[in-house]
BAFI-3210 file (N, C-alpha, C; in Angstrom, 3 decimals, decimal comma, padded with zeros to 6 digits):
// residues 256
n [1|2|3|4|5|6|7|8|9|10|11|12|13|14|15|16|17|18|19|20|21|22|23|24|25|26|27|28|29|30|31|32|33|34|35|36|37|38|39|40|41|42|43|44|45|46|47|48|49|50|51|52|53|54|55|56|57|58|59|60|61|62|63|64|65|66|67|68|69|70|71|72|73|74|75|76|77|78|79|80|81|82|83|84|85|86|87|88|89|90|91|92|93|94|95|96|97|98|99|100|101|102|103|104|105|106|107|108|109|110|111|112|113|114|115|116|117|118|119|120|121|122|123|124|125|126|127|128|129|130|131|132|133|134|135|136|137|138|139|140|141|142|143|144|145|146|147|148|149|150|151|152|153|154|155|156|157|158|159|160|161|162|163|164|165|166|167|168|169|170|171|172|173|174|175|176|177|178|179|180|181|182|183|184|185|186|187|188|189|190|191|192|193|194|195|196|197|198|199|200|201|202|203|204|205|206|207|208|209|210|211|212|213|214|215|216|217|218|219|220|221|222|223|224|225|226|227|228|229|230|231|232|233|234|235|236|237|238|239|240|241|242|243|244|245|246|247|248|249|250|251|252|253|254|255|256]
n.u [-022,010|-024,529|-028,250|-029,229|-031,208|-033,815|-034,761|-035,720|-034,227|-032,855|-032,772|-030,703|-029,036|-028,441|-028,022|-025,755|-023,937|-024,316|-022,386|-020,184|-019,338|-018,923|-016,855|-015,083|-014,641|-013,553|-011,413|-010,773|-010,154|-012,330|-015,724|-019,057|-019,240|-021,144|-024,249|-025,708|-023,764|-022,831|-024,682|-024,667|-022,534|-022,867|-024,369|-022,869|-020,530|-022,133|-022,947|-020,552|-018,572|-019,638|-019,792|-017,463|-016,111|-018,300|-021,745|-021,833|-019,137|-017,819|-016,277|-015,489|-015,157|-013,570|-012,660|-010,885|-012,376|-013,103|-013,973|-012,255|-010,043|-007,040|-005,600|-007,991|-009,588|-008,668|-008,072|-008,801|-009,180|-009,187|-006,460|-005,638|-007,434|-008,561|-005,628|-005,961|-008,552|-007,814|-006,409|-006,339|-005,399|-002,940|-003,757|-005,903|-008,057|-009,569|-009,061|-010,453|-010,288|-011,632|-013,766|-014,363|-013,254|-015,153|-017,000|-015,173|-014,778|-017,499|-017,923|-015,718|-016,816|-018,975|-017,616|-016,448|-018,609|-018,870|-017,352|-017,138|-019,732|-018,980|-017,240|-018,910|-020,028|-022,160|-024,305|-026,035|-028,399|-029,310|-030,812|-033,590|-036,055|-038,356|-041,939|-043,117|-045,171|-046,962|-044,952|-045,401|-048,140|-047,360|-045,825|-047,962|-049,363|-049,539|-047,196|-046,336|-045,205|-045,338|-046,785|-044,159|-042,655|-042,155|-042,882|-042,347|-041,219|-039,056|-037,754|-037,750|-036,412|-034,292|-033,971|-032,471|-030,112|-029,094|-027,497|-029,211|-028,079|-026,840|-029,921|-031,030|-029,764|-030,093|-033,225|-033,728|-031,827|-031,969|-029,370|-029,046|-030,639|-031,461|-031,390|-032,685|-034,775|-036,409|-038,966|-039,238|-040,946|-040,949|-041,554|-042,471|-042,969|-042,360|-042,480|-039,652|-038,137|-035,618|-032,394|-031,683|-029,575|-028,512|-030,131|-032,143|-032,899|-032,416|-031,821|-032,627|-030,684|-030,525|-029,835|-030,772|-032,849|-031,041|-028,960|-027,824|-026,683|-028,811|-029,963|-032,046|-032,865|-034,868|-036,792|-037,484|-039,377|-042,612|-043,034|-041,319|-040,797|-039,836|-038,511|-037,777|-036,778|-036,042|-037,537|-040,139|-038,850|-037,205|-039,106|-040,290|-038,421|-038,766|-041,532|-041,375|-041,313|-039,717|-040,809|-042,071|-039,872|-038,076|-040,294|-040,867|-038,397|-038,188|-040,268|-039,225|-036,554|-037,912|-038,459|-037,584]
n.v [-067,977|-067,975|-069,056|-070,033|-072,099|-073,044|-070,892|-068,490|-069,388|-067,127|-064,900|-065,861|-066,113|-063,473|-061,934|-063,315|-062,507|-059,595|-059,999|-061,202|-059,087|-056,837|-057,754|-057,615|-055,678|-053,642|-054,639|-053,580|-051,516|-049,903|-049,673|-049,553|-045,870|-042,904|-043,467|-040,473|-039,033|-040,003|-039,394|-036,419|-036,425|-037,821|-035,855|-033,883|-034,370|-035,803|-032,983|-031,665|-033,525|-035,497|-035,621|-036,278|-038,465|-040,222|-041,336|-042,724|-042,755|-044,546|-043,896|-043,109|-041,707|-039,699|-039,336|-041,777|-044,453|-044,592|-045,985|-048,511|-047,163|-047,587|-045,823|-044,117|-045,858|-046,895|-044,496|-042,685|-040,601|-038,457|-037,228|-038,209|-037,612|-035,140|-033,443|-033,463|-032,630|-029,621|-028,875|-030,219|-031,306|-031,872|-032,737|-031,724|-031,900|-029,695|-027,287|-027,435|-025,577|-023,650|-025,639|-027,143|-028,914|-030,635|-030,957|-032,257|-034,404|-035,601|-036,343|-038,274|-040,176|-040,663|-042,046|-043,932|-045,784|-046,391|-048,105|-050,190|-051,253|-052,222|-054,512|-055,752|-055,223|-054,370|-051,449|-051,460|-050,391|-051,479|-053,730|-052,589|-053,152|-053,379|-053,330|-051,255|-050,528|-052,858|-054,717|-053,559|-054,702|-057,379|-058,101|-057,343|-059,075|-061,760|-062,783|-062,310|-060,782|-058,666|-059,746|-059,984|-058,117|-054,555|-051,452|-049,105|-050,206|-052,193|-051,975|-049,710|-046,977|-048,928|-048,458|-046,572|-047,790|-050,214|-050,597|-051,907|-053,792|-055,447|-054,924|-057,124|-059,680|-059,589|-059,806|-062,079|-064,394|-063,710|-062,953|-065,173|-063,753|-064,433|-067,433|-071,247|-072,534|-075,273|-077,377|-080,116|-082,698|-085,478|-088,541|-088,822|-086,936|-083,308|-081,016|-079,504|-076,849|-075,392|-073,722|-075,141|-077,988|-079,955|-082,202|-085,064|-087,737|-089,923|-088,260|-085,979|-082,641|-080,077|-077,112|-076,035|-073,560|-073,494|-073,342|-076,034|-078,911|-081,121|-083,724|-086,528|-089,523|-089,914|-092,141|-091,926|-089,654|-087,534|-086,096|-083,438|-080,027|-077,790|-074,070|-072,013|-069,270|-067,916|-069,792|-068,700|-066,952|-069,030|-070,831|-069,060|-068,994|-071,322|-070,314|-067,766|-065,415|-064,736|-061,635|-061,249|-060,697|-059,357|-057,065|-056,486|-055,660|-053,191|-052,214|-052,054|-050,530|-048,265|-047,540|-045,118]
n.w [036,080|033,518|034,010|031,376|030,533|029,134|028,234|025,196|021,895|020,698|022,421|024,145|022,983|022,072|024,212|025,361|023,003|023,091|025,802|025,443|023,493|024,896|026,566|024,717|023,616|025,592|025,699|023,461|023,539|025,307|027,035|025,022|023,569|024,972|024,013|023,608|023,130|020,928|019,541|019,106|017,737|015,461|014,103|013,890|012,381|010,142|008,594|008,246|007,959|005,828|003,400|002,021|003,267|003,885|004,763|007,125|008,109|005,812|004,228|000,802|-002,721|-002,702|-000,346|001,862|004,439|007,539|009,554|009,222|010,332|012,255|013,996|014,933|016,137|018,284|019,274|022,586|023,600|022,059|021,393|019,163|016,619|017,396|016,767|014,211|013,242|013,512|012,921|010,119|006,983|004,540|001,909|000,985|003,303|004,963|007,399|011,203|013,343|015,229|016,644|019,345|022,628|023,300|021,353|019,277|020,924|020,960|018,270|017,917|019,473|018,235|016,221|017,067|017,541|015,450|014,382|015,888|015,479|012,716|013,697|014,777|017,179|018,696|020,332|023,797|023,592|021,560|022,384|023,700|022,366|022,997|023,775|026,472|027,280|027,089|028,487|030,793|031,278|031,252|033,324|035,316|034,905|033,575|033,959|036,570|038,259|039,680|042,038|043,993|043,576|043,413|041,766|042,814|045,310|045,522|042,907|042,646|040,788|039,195|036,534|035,991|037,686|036,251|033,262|030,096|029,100|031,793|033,380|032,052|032,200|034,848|035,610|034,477|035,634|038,428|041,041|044,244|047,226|049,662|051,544|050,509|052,096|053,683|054,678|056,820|057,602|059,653|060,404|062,283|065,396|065,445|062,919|061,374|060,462|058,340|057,272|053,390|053,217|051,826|049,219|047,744|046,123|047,581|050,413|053,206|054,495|056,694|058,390|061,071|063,271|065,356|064,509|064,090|062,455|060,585|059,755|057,509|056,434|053,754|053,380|056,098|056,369|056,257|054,840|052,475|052,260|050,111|049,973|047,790|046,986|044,462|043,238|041,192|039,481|038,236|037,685|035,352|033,178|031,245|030,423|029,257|026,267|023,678|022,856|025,259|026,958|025,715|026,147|028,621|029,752|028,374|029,484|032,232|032,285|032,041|034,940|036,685]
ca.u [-022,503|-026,204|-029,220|-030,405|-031,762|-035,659|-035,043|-035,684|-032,769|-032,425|-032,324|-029,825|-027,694|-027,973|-026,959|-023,773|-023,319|-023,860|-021,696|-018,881|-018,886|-018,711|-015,335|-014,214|-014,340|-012,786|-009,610|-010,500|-010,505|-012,958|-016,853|-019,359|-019,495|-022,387|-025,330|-026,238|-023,113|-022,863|-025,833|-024,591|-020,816|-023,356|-025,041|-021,770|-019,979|-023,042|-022,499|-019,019|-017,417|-019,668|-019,741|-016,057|-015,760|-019,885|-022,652|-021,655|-017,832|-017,159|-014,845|-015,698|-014,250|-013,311|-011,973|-010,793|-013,202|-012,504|-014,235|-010,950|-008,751|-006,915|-005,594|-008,622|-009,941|-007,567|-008,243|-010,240|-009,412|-008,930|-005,475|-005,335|-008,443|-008,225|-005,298|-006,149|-009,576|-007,835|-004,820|-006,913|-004,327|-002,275|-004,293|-007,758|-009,458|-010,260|-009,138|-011,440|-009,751|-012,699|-013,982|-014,350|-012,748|-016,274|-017,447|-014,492|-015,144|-018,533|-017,409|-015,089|-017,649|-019,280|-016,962|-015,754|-019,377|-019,126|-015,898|-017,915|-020,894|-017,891|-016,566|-020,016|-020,360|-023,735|-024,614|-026,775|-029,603|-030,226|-031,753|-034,879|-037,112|-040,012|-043,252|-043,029|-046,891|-047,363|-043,904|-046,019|-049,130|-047,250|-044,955|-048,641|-050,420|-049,128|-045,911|-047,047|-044,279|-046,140|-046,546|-043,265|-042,002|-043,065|-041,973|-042,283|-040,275|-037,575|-037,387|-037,826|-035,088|-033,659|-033,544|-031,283|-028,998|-028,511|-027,853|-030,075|-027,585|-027,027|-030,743|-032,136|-029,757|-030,924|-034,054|-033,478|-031,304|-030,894|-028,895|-029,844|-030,072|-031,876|-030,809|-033,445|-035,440|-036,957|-039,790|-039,235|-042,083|-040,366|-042,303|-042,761|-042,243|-042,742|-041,624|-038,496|-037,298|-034,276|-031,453|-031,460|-027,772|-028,269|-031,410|-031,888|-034,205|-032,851|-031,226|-032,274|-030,361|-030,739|-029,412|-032,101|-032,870|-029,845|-027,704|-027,207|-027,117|-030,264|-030,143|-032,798|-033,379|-036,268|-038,073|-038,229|-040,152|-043,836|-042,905|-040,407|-041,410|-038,798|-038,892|-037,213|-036,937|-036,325|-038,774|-040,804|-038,040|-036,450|-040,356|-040,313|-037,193|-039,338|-042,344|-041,151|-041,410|-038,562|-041,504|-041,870|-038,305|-038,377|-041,482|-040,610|-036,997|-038,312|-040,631|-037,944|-036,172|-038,499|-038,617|-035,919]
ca.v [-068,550|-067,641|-070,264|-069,772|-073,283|-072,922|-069,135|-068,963|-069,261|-065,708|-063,797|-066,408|-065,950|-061,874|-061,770|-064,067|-061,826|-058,999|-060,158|-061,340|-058,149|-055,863|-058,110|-057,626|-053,641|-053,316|-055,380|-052,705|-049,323|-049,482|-049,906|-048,287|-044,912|-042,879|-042,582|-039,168|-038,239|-040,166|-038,616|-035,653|-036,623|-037,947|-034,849|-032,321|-035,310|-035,408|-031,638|-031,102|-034,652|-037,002|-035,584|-036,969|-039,653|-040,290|-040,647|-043,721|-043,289|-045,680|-043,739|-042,487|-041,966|-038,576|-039,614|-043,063|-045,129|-044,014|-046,986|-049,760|-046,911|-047,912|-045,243|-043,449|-047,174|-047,006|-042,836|-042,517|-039,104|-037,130|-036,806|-038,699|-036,811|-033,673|-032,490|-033,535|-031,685|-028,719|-028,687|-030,741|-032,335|-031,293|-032,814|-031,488|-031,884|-028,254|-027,194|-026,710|-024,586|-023,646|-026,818|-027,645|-030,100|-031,037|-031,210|-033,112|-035,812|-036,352|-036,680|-039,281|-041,082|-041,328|-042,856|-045,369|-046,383|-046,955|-049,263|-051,071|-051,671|-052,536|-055,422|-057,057|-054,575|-053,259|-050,714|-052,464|-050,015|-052,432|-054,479|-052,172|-053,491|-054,017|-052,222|-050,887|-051,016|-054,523|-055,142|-053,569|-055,613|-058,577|-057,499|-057,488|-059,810|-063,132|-062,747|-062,855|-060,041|-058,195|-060,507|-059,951|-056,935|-053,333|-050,501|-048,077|-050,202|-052,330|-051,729|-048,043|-046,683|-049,624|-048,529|-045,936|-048,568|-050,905|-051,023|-052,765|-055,699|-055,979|-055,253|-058,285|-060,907|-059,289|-060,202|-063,657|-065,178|-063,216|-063,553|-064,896|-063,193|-065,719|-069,257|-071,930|-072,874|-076,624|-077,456|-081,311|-083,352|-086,279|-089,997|-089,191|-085,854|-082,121|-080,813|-078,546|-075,866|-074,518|-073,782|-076,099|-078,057|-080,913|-082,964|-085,872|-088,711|-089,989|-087,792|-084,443|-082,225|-078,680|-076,075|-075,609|-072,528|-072,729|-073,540|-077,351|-079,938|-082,254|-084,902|-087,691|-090,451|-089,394|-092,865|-091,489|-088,554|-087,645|-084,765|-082,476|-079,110|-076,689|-072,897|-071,517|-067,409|-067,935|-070,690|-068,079|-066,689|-070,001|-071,418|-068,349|-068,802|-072,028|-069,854|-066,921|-065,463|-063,421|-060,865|-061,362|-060,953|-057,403|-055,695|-056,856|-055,305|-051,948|-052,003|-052,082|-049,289|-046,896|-047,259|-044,311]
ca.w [034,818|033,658|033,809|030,675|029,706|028,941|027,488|023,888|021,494|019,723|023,446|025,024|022,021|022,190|026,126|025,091|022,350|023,940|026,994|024,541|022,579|025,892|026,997|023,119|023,939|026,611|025,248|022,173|023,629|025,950|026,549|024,211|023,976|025,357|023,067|023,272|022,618|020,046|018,686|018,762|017,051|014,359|013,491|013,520|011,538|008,702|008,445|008,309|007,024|005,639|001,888|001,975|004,452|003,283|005,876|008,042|007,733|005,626|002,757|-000,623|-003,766|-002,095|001,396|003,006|005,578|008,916|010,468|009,933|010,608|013,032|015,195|015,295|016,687|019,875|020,316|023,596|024,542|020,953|020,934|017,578|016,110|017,628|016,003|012,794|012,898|013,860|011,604|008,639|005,864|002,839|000,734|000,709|003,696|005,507|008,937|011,754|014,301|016,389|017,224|020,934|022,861|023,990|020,601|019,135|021,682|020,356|016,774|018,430|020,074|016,499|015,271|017,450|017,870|013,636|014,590|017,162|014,717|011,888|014,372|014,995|018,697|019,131|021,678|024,504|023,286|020,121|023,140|023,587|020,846|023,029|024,071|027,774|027,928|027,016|029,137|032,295|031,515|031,547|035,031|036,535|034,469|033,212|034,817|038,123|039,024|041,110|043,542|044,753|043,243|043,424|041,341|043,983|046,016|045,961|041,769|042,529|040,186|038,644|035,246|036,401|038,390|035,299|031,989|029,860|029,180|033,014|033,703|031,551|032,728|036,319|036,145|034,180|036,433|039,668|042,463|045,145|048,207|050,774|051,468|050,261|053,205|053,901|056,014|056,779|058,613|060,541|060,586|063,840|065,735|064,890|061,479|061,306|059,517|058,047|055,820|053,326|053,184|050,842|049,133|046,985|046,222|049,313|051,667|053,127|055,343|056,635|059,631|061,714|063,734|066,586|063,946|064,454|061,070|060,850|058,222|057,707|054,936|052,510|053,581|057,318|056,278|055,798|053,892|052,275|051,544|049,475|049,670|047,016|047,008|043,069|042,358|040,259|038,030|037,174|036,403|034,256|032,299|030,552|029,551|028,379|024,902|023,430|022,961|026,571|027,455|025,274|026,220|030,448|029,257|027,949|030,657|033,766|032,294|032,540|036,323|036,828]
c.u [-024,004|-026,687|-029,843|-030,867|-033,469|-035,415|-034,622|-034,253|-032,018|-031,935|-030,907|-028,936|-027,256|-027,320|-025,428|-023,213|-022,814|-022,680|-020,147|-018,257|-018,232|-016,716|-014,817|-013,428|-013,562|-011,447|-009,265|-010,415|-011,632|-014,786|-017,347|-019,344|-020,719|-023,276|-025,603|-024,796|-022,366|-023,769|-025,303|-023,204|-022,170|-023,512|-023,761|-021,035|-021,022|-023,019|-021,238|-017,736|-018,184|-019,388|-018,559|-015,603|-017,641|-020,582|-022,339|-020,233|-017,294|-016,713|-015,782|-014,891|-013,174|-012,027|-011,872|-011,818|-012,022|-012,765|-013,037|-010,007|-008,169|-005,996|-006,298|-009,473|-009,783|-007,406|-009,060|-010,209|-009,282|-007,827|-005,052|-006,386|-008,071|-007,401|-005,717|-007,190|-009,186|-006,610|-005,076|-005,389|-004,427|-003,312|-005,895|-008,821|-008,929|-009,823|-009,906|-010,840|-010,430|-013,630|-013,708|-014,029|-014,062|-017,151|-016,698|-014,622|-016,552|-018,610|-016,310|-015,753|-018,466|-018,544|-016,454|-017,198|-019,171|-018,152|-016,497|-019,035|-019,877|-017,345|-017,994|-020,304|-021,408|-023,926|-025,637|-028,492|-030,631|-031,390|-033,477|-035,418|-038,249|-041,070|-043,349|-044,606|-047,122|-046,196|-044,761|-047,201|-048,511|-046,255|-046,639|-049,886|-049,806|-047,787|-045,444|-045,665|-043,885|-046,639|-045,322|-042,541|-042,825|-042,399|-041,768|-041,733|-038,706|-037,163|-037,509|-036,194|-034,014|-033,744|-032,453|-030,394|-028,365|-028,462|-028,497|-029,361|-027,956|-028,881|-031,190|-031,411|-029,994|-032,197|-034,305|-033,331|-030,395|-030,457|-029,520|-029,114|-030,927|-031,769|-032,421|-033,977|-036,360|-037,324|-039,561|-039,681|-041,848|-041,786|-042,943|-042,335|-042,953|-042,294|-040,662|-037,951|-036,416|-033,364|-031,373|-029,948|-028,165|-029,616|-031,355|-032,982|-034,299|-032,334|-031,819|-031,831|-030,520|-029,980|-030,563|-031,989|-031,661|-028,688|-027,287|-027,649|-027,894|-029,912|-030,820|-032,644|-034,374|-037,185|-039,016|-038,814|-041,345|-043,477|-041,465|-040,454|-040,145|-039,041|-037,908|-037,098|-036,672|-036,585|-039,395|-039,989|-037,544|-037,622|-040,312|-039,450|-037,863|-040,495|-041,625|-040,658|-040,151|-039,216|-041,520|-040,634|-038,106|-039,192|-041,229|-039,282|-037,027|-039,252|-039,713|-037,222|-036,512|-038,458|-037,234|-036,122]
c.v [-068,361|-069,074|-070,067|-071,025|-072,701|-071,221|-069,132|-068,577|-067,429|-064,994|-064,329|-065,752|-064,689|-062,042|-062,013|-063,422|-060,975|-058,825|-060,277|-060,085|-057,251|-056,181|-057,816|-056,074|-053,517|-053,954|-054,574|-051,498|-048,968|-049,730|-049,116|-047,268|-044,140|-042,512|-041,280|-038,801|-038,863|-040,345|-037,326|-035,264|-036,457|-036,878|-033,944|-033,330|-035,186|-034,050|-031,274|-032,241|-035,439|-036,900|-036,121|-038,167|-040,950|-040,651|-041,661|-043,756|-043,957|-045,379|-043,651|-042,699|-040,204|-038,611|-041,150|-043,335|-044,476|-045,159|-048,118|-048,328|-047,006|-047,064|-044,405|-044,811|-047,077|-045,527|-042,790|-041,155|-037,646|-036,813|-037,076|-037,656|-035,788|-032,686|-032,369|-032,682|-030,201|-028,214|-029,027|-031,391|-032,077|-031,365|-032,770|-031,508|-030,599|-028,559|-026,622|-026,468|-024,261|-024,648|-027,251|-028,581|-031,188|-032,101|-032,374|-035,012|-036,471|-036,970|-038,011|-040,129|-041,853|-042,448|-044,187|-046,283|-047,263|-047,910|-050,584|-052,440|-052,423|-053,935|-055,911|-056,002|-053,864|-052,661|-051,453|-051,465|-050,854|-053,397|-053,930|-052,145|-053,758|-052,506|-052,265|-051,074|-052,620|-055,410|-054,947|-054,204|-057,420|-059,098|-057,663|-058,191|-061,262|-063,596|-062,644|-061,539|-059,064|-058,108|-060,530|-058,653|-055,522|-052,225|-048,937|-048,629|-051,179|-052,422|-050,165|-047,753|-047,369|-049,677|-047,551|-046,569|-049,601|-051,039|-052,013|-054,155|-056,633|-055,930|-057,051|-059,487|-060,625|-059,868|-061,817|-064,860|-064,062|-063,715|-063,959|-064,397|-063,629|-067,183|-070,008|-072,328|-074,678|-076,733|-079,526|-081,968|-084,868|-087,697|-089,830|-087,882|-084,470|-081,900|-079,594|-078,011|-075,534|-074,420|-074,831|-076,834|-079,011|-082,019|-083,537|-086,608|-089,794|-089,714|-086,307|-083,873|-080,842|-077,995|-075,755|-074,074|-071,819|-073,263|-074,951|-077,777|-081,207|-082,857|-086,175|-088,209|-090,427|-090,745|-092,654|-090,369|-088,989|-086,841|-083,952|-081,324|-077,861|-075,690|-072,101|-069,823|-067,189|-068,757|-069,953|-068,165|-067,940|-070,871|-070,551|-068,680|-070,027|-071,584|-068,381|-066,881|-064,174|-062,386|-060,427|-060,316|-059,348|-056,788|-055,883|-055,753|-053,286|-051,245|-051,823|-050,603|-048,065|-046,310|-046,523|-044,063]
c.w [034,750|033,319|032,588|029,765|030,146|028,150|026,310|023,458|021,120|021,165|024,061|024,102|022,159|023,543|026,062|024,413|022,707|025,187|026,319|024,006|023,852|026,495|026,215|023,729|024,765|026,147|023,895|022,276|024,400|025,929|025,122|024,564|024,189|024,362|023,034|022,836|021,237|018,773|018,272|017,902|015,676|013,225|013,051|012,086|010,015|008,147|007,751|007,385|006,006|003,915|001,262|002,258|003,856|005,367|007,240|008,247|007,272|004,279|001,523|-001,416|-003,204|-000,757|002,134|004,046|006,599|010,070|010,890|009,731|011,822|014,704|015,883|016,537|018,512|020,675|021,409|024,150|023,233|020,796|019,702|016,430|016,069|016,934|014,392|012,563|013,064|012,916|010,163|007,649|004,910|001,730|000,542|002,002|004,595|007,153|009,655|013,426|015,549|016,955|018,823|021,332|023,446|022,487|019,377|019,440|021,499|019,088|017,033|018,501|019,028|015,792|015,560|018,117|016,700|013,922|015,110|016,080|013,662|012,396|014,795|016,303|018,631|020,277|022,265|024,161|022,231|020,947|023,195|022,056|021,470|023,331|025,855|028,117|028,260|028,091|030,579|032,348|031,778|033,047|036,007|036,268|034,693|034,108|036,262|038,863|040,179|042,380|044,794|044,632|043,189|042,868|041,705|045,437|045,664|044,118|041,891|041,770|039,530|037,263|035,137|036,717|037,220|034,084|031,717|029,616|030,644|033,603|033,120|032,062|034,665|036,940|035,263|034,882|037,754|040,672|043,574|046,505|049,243|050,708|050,885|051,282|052,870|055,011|056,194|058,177|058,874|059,878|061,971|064,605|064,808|063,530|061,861|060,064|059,298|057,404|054,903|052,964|051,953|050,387|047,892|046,895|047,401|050,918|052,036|054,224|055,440|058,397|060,102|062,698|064,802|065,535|063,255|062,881|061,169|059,642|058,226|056,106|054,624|053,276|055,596|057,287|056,154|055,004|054,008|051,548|051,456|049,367|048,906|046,486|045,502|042,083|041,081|039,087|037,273|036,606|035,399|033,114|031,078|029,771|029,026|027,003|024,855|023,517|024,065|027,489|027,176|025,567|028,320|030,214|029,334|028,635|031,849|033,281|032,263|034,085|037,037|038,041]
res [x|x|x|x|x|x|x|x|x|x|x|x|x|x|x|x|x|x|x|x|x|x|x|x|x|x|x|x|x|x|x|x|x|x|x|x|x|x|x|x|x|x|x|x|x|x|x|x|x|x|x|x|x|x|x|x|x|x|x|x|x|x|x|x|x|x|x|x|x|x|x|x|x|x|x|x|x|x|x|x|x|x|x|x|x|x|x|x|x|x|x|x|x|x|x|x|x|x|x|x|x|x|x|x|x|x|x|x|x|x|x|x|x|x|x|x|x|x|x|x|x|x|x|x|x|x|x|x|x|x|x|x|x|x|x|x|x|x|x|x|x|x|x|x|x|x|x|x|x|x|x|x|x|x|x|x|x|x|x|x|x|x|x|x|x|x|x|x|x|x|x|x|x|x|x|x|x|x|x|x|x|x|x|x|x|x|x|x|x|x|x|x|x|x|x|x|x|x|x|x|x|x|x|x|x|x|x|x|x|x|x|x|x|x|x|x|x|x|x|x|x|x|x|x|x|x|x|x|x|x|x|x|x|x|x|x|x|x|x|x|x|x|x|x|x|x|x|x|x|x|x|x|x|x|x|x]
***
């Protein structure tokens, strides 16, 4: 489940959307399909159909919407398409014979992006709306990100490793991957370190170094000091600006 209390309303809501729409797909035929190649469906499609179909697929006085049709919806490999572009139909529309099965499948991809968009599903690209400059001034400005992160090391290539949905709730609310640590300084005695197990206003317990479970009552302490390996990000999640959120966003994915 994500943390996203303190993160403004409009981004929480996209993520959920986003996250919602992605489960939709897949129970609809599958993720989105890949942008470029549904760049390049676009272009053969504006060429070849749209004066009929018109420029978004969505039917004329000429040619039916293609967007609620529904077995082009559920095509993922062109067998529904395919022949039709290659055989065309009685009544007026033109067969295209030489058409590639390569090129087919981009004209596909077109279309079942237009379905997507038709059903509320946005590609996770609608996410990049920010400014990658102002995203890396604030990764090593305000955002203190720098301090722990390096994009020559352990972000080396992580715009390659995640989409941008999965990048942004990545660095929102990431996993963690070191226990919480507690230093706790006795009434009396050395202070001890270690895992922390359980803490309250008046109990704290922890695993100390050979293993063993320590637990004292808060009023026999001098101190109880919490190390939190994603203290930062979850102070962050209260200041950040959706602006923020997009230009950090469109920043990270550059780092291929």
């Amino acid at each position: 489940m994500l943390r996203l209390l303190g993160v403004h309303g409009s981004v929480a809501m996209v993520l959920a959307a986003f996250t919602a729409a992605n489960l939709g797909a897949q129970g609809r035929g599958g993720p989105p399909p890949d942008p470029a190649a549904v760049e390049r469906g676009r272009g053969v499609f504006s060429a070849n159909c749209s004066f009929c179909h018109g420029a978004q697929a969505q039917g004329t006085d000429q040619a039916p919407s293609l967007v609620r049709n529904t077995a082009l919806a559920q095509d993922r490999t062109g067998e529904v398409l395919g022949p039709i572009l290659k055989e065309g139909r009685p009544k007026g529309m033109p067969a295209f014979p030489t058409l590639s099965r390569e090129t087919t499948g981009d004209i596909l991809a077109f279309l079942r992006s237009r379905v997507m968009e038709a059903r509320g599903i946005l590609p996770e690209t609608a996410l990049l709306v920010g400014d990658a400059k102002a995203g890396q001034a604030y990764f090593n400005g305000a955002g203190k990100c720098g301090t722990c992160h390096s994009p020559a090391g352990d972000l080396a290539g992580i715009g390659s490793k995640y989409r941008p949905l999965a990048l942004t709730a990545a660095f929102l609310t990431p996993a963690a991957t070191k226990p919480i640590e507690v230093k706790v300084t006795p009434s009396s005695g050395a202070p001890i370190t270690g895992k922390l197990r359980y803490l309250d206003e008046f109990v704290v317990s922890l695993d100390d170094a050979s293993g063993e479970y320590r637990t004292w009552a808060r009023e026999s302490t001098k101190s109880v000091d919490v190390f939190d390996p994603l203290a930062q990000h979850l102070s962050l999640l209260a200041k950040y600006s959706d602006t923020d959120i997009h230009n950090l966003l469109a920043y990270l994915v550059t780092l291929k």
